[in-house]
C-alpha positions as CSV (number, residue, x, y, z in Angstrom):
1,X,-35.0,124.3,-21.7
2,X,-36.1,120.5,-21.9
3,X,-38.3,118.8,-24.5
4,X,-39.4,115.5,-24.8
5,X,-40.3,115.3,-28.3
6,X,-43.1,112.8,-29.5
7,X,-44.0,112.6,-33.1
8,X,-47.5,111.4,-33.1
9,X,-50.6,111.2,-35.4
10,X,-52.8,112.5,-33.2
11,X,-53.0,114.2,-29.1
12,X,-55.2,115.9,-27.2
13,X,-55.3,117.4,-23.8
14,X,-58.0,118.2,-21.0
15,X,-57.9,119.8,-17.9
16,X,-61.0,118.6,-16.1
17,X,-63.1,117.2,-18.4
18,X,-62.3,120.3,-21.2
19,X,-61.0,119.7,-24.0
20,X,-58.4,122.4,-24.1
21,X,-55.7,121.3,-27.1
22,X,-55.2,118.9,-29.6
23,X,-52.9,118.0,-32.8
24,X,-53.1,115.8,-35.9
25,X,-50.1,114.6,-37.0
26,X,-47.1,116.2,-36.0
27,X,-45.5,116.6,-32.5
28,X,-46.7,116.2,-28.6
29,X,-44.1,118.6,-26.8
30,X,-43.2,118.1,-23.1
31,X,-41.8,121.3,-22.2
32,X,-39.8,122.2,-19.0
33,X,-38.0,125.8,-18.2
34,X,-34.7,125.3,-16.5
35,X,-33.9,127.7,-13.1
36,X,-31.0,129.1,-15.1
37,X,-32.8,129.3,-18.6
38,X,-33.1,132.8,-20.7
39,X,-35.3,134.3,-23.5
40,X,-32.6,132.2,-25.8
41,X,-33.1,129.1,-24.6
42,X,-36.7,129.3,-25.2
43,X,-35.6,130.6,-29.1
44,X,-32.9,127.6,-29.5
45,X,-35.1,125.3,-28.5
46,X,-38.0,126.1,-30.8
47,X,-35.5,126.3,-33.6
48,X,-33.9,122.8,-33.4
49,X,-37.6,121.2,-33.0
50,X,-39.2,122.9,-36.1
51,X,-36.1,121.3,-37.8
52,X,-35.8,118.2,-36.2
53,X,-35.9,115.5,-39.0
54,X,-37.7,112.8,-38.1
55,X,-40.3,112.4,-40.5
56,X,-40.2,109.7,-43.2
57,X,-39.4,111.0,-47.1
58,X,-40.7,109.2,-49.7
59,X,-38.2,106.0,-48.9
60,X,-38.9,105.6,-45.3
61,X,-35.7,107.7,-44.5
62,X,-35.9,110.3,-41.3
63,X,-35.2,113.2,-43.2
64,X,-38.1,115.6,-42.8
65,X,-38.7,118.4,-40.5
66,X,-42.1,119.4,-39.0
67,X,-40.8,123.1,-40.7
68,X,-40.7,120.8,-43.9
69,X,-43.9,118.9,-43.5
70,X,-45.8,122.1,-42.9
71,X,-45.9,122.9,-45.9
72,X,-47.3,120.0,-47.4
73,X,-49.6,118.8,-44.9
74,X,-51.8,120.1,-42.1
75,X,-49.0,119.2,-39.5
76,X,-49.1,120.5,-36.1
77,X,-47.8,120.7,-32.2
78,X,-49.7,120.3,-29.1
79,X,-47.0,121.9,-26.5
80,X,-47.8,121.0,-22.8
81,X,-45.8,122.7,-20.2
82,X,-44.2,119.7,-17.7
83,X,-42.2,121.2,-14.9
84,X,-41.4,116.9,-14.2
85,X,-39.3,117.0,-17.3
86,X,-36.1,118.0,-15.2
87,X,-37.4,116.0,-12.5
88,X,-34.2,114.3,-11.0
89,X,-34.3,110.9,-8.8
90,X,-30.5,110.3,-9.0
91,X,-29.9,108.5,-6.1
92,X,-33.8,108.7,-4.2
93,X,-37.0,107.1,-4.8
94,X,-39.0,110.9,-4.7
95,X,-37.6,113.3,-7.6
96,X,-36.3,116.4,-7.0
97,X,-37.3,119.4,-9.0
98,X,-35.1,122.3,-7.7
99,X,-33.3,122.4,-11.2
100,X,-36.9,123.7,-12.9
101,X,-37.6,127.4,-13.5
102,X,-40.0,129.2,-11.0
103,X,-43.7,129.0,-11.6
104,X,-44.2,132.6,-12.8
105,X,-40.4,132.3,-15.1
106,X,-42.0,128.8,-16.4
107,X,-44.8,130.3,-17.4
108,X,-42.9,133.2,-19.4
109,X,-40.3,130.5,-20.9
110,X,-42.8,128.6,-22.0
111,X,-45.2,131.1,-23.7
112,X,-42.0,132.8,-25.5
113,X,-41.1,128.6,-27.0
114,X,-44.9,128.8,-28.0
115,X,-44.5,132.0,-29.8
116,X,-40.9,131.1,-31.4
117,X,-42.8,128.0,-33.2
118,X,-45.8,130.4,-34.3
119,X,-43.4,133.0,-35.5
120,X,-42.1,130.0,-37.9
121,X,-45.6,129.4,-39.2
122,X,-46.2,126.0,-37.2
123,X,-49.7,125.5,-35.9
124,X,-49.2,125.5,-32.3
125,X,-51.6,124.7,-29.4
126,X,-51.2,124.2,-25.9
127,X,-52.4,122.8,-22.4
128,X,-52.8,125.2,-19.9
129,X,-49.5,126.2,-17.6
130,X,-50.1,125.1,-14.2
131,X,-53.3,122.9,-14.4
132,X,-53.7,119.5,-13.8
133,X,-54.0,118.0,-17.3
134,X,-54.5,114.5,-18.8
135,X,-52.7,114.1,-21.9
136,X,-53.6,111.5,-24.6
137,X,-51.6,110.7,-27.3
138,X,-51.0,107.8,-30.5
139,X,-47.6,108.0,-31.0
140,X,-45.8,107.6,-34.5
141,X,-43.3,104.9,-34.4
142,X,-42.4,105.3,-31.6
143,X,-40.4,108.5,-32.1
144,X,-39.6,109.9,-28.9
145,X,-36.2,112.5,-28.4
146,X,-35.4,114.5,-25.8
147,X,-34.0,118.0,-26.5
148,X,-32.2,121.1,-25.0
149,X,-31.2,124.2,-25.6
């Protein structure tokens, strides 16, 4: 699984007109299920973003994890499932998607990330998997990392 992790103060999604997820500080998650990806991927992954440290201590330092800041702040993740994430245009003008998961094993992938991040007590919500949606975010920094697992 891919991530493109943004740490933001605030994001919100809609899929026509609907507000359907938002998040106050903390992270906007671009998610994308590889064709080859398992249950484990989707458990790695959540793992090494609930402990990514890239939140500022108290001298301006990266050393804080969203795990970390949970407990001291109302922190949170707006996950959006984004299939273009192992978009690949090596080569082309038109990207290629062939190396991301299936619709329906996407969809599963992605719910099981979702649920590993819950299960760690982070305050999770989400777009909706499949829809057209229209993301808005004010990033933090910019901090942007991509991830895999």
């Amino acid at each position: 699984m891919r991530a493109v992790v943004q740490r933001v103060t605030r994001a919100s999604v809609t899929v026509g007109g609907r507000l359907v997820g938002r998040c106050g500080q903390g992270f906007l998650l671009l998610v994308a299920a590889h064709k080859d990806d398992t249950e484990q991927n989707a458990r790695r992954l959540a793992e090494k973003i609930s402990t990514l440290r890239i939140f500022n201590d108290e001298v301006g330092k990266m050393n804080i994890s969203l795990k970390d800041l949970s407990v001291q702040e109302d922190s949170q993740v707006l996950a959006v499932s984004n299939f273009t994430v192992y978009g690949d245009a090596t080569g082309q003008r038109r990207p290629s998607f062939v190396q991301a998961a299936p619709y329906a094993e996407g969809d599963r992938l992605f719910h099981l990330f979702v649920d590993h991040l819950r299960a760690q007590g982070i305050t999770v919500e989400t777009g909706e998997f499949g829809a057209d949606m229209q993301v808005e975010s004010v990033n933090d920094g910019p901090v942007t990392i991509i991830l895999e697992a």
